[in-house]
N, C-alpha and C positions, 0 to 999 in steps of 0.2 A: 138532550142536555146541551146547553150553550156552551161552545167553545170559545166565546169571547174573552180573552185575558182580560183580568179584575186586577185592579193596581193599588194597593193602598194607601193614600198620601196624607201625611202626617205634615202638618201646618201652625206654626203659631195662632193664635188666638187675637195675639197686639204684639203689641211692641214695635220698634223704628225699620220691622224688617218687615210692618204688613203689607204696603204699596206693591213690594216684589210679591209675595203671596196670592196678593188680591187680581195682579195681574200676569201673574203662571196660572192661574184659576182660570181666567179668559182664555189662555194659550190653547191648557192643557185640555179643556171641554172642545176645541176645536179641532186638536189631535185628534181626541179621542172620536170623533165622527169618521174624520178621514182616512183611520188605522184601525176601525172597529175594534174599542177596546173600552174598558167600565173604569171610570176613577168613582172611587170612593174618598170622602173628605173624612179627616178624624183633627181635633185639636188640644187630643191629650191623650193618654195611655191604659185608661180606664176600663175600655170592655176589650184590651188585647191579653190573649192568652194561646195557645198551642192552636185548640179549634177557631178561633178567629183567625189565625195567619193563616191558614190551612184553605182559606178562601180562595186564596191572593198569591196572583204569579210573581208579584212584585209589590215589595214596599219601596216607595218614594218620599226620601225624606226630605221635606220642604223647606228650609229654614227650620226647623226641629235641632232640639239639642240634643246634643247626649246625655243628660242628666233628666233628673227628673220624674224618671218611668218608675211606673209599680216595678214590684220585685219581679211580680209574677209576667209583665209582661218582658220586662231586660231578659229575665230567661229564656222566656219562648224566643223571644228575635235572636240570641245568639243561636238556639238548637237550628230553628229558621235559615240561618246563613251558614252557619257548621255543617248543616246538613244538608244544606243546597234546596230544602222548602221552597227556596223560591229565589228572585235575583232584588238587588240595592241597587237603588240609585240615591246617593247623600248631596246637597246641594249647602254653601257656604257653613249654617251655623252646625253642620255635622261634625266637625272639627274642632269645635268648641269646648277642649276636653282641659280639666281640671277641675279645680273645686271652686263651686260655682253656687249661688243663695246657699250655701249650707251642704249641700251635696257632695258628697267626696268623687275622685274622677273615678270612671267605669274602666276598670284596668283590660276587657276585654275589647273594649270599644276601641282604646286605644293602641293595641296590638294590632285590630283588623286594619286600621286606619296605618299602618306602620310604625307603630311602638313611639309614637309622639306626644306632645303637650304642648298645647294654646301658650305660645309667649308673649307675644304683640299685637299690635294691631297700624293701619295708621290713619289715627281717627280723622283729617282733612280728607280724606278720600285721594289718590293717583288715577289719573289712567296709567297704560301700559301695554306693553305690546305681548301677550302669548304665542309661544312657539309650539308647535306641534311636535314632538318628538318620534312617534309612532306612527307614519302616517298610513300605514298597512294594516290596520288596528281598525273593525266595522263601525265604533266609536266617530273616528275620523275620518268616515268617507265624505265627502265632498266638501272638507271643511277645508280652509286655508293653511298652508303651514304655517303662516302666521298669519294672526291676528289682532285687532287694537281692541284692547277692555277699557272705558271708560268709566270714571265715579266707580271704582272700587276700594275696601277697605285693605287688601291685601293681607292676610294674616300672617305674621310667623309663627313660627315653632321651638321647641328647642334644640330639635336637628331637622335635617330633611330626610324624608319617609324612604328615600329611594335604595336603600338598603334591604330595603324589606317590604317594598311592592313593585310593578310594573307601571312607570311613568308616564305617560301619554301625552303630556304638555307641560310644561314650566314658563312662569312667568320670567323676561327679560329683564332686572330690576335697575339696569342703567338704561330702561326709555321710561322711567317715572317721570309722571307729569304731573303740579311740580315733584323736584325731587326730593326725597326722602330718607334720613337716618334710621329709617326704621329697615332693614335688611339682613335677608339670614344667606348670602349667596346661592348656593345652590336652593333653587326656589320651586319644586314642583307644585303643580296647579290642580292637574288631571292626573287619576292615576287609578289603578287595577288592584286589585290583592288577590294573587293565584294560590294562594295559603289556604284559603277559604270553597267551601264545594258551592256557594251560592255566585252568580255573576255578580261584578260587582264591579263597578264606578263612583269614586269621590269627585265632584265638580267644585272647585273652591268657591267660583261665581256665582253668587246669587246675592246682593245687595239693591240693585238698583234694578225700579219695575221699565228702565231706558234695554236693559238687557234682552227683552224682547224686540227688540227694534235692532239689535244686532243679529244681522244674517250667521254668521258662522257660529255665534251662540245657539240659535236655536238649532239649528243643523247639529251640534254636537249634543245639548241635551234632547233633541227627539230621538238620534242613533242610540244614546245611553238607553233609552228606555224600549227602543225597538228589538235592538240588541238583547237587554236582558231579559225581554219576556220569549227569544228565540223565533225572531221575523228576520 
């Protein structure tokens, strides 16, 4: 029997966030040679259920909303992460939680995620400088403690999560370039939920497919996923 960790990444279909998708696809096929490890692609929620996650050391969710899923499959991925089935890796549209094409928010998603809801956004795009907080955290090994995000949308919230997760990075939102009214002060970026039996990392970044071409990004999303499948 293969003991090659199976990852299952969950990816829009279209929409303005396919560039970054199309190009974590290139990434992540070339991780996956150098980490011996299986991505699987899905672009919707259709054949998940208990025995399909059951595969899979790790869901990766790629620009994936939180909305949208069968009944059947929102169930299994909460028992999934409740139970520690297996480890999350969530990348920007993860956070995306509210009521959205008709969909009401998934109150569970939004507890794992630190009891939050999608307030803002700021549609011109900032760079910005992220801070590392954690830096003893295997997420963080060789990343920078700080580093510059460029073309990003920066989301708020209606509080920040850190109440009720473990913070790993916050964006600095007095190096916005340009600067922006859109600000919720205390801004975490990166962060953990030790509430939950599954590993688990939220990356707020993922917009822009330049984001491979940043070193400490991808240093922080390959740890994320090295990390939770227990390398």
């Amino acid at each position: 029997m293969s003991t090659t960790p199976r990852i299952l990444v969950l990816q829009e279909s279209g929409g303005h966030h396919i560039d970054f998708s199309r190009r974590a696809r290139i990434w992540l096929n070339t991780f996956a040679v150098r980490y011996e490890l299986d991505f699987d692609y899905i672009e919707d929620t259709n054949a998940v259920d208990e025995v399909f996650l059951a595969q899979y050391a790790m869901v990766l969710q790629l620009d994936f909303p939180p909305y949208g899923w069968s009944d059947v499959a929102a169930a299994a991925f909460e028992r999934y992460v409740d139970g520690g089935g297996g480890a999350w890796v969530g990348l920007h549209h993860a956070s995306l939680l509210g009521e959205f094409d008709g969909y009401p928010m998934w109150q569970w998603f939004s507890r794992m995620l630190g009891d939050i809801r999608y307030k803002n956004y700021i549609p011109s795009f900032a760079q910005a400088e992220v801070s590392v907080e954690d830096v003893e955290h295997p997420v963080m090994r060789d990343v920078p403690k700080s580093f510059v995000v460029g073309n990003e949308e920066w989301y708020t919230y209606n509080r920040s999560p850190r109440p009720n997760v473990h913070v790993l990075a916050s964006v600095d939102e007095s190096t916005y370039f340009p600067d922006s009214d859109v600000k919720m002060g205390d801004h975490p970026v990166v962060w953990t939920n030790k509430a939950v039996a599954a590993r688990n990392v939220y990356i707020f970044m993922g917009h822009s497919p330049e984001l491979f071409d940043n070193a400490a990004y991808v240093t922080l999303l390959g740890n994320s996923i090295l990390w939770g499948v227990g390398r």
